[in-house]
Every structure is written in C-alpha cells, then in structure tokens.
MDTraj code that builds the backbone (N, CA, C; nanometers):
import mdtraj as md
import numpy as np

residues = "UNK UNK UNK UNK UNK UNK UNK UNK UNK UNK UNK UNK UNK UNK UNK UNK UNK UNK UNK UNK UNK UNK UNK UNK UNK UNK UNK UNK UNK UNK UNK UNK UNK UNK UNK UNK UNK UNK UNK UNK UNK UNK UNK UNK UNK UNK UNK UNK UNK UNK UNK UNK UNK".split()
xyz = np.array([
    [4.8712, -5.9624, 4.5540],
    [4.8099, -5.9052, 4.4346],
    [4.6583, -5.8932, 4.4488],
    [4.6058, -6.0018, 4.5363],
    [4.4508, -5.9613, 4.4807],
    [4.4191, -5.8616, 4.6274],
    [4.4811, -5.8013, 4.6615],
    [4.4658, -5.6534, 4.7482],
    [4.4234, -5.5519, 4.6831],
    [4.5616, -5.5928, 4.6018],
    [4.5770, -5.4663, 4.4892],
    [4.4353, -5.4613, 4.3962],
    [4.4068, -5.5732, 4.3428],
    [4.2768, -5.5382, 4.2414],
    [4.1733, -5.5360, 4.3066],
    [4.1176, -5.5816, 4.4111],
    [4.0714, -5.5039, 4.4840],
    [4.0209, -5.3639, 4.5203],
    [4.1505, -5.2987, 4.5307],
    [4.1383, -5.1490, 4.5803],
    [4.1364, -5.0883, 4.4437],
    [4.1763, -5.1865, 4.3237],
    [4.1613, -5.0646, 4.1966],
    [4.0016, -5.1040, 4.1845],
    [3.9091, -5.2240, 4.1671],
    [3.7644, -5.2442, 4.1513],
    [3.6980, -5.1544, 4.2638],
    [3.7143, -5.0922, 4.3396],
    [3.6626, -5.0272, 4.4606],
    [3.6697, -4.8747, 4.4086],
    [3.7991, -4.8203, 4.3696],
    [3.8266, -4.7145, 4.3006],
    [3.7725, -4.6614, 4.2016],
    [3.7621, -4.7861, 4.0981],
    [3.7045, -4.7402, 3.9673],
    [3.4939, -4.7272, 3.9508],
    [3.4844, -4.8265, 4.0428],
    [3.2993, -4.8126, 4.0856],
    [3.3019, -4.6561, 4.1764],
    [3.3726, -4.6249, 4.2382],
    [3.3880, -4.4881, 4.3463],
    [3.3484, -4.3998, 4.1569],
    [3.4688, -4.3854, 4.0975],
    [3.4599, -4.3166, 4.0105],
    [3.3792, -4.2984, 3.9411],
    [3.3303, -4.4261, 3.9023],
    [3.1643, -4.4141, 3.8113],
    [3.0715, -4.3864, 3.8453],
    [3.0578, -4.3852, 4.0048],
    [2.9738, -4.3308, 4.1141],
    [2.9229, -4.1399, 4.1213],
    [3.0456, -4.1193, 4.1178],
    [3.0845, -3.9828, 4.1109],
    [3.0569, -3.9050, 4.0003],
    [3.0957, -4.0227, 3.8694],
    [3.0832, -3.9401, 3.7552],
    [2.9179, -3.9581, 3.7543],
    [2.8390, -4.0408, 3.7824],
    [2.7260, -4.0368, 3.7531],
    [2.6445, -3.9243, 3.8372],
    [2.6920, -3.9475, 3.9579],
    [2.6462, -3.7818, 4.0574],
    [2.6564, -3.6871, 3.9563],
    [2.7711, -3.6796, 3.9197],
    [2.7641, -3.5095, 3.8323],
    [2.6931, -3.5157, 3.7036],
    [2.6966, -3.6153, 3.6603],
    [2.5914, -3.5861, 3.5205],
    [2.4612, -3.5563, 3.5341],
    [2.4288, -3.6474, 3.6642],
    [2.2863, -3.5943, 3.6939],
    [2.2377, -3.4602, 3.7311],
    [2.3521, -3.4269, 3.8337],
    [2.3457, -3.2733, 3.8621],
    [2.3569, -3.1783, 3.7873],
    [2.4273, -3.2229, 3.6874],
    [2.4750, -3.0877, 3.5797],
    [2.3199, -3.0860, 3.4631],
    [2.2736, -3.2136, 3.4376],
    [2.1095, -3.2109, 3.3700],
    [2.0583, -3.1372, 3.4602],
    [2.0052, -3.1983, 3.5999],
    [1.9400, -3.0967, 3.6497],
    [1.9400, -2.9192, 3.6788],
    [2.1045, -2.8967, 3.6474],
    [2.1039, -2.7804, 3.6536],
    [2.0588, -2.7165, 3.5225],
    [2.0625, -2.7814, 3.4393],
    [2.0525, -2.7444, 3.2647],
    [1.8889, -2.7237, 3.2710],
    [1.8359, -2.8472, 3.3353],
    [1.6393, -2.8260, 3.2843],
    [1.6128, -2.7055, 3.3704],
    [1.6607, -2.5778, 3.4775],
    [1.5512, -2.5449, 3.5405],
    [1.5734, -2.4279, 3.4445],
    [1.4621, -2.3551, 3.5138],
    [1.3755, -2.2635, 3.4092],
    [1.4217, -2.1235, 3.5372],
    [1.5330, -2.0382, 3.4766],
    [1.5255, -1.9150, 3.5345],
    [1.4654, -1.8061, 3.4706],
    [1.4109, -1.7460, 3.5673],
    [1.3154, -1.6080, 3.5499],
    [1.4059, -1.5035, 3.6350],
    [1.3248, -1.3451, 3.5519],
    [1.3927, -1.2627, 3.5357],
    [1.2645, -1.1465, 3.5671],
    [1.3081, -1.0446, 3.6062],
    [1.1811, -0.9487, 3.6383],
    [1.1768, -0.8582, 3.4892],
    [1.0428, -0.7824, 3.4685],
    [1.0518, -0.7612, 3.3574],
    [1.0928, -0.5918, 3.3520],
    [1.1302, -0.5412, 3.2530],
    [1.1935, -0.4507, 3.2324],
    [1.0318, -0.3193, 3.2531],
    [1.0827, -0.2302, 3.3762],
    [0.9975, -0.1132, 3.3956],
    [0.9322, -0.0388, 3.2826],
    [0.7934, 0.0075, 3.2534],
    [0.7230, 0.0678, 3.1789],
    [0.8319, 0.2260, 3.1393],
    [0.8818, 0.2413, 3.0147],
    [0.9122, 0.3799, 2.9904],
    [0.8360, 0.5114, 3.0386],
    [0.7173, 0.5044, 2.9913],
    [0.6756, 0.5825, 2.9963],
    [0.6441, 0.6144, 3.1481],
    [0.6395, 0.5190, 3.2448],
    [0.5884, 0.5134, 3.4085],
    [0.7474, 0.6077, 3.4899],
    [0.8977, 0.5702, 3.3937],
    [1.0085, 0.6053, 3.4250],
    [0.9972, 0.7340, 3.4189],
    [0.9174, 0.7948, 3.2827],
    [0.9667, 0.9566, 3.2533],
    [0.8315, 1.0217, 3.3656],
    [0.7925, 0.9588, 3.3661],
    [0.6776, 1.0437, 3.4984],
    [0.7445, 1.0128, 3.6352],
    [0.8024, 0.9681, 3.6833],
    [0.8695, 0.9429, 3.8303],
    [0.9658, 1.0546, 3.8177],
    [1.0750, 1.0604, 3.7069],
    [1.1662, 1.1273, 3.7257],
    [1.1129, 1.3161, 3.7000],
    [1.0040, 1.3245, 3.6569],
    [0.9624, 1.4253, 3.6131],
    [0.9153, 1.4973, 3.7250],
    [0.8335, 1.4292, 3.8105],
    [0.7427, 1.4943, 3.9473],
    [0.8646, 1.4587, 4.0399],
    [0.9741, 1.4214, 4.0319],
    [1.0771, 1.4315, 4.1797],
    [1.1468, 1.5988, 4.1171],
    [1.1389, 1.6602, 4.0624],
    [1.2493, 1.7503, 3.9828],
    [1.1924, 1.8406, 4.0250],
])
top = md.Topology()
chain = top.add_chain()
for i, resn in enumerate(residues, 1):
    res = top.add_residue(resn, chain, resSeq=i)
    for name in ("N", "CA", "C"):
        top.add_atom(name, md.element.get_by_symbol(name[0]), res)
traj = md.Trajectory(xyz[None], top)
C-alpha cells in the first residue's frame, strides 16, 4: 500500500504543477498588448486608384 500512495502524492503535485504552468501562461497570454496597423487614408485610396486608370 504505501507504493500505492506514493504514486498517487507524486501524481497529484505533477498535477498542481501543470495546472499552475497553465494559469500562468494563459495570464500571460491575456496581459499582452496586440497591435494592429492602422486603417489607410481614404482619401490617399481614391488618388492611387484614380492615376492607375
């Protein structure tokens, strides 16, 4: 028997191990800050398409 509890106290720290990896990872994925390019000038659009025509 004390094999057995053993390998379940080994198991269950593995697990809390793991779960704590991912909580951390999943915060860190939550705080970063994504950026985005900003949307082209209209008016810069109707002059490009105007002088290719």
């Amino acid at each position: 028997m004390g094999t057995l509890v053993g390998v379940i106290v080994v198991s269950v720290i593995f697990v809390i191990l793991i779960l704590l990896l991912t909580l951390t990872q999943t915060k860190k994925a939550y705080d970063y800050k994504h950026t985005i390019d900003p949307l082209p000038d209209e008016n810069n659009n109707g002059r490009e398409k105007s002088e290719t025509k």
